[in-house]
N, C-alpha and C positions, 0 to 999 in steps of 0.2 A: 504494500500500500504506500501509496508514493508521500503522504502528509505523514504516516509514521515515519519513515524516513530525515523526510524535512526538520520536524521534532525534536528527533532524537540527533541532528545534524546542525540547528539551533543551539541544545544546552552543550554540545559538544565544545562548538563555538565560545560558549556563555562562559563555561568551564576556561577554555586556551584558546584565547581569539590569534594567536602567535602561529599555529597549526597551519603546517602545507596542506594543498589538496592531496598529495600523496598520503600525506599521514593521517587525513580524515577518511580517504578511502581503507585504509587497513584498519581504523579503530573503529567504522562501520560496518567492515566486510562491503563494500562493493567496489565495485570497478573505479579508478580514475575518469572517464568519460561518462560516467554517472554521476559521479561527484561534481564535477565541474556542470554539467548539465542542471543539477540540483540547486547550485550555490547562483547561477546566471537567474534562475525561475526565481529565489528568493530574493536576489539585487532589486529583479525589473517590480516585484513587491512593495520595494521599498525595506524589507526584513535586515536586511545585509549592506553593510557597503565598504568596500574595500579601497586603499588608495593606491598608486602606479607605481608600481617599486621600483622603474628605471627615475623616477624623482628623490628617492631614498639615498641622502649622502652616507650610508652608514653599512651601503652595501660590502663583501668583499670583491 
């Protein structure tokens, strides 16, 4: 069910908003292009929002 998902991909977030998409895919068990699919549906919500990490001076 795609809103359990969403849920339990929210307090994940709520929990370590720091979290790749890689690492939210392995600590929900689903695919990477689910996960990014999931997290793009929750942006255009307004639920999410993220900022451009190539603006991040802090990257390595």
């Amino acid at each position: 069910m795609q809103t359990e998902i969403d849920l339990k991909l929210l307090k994940l977030l709520e929990e370590n908003p720091t979290l790749s998409q890689r690492q939210i895919a392995d600590a929900l068990g689903i695919s990477l292009g689910k996960t990014n699919y999931c997290l793009r549906a929750l942006k255009e919500k307004g639920l999410v929002k993220w900022g451009n990490f190539s603006n991040n001076p802090n990257k390595l």
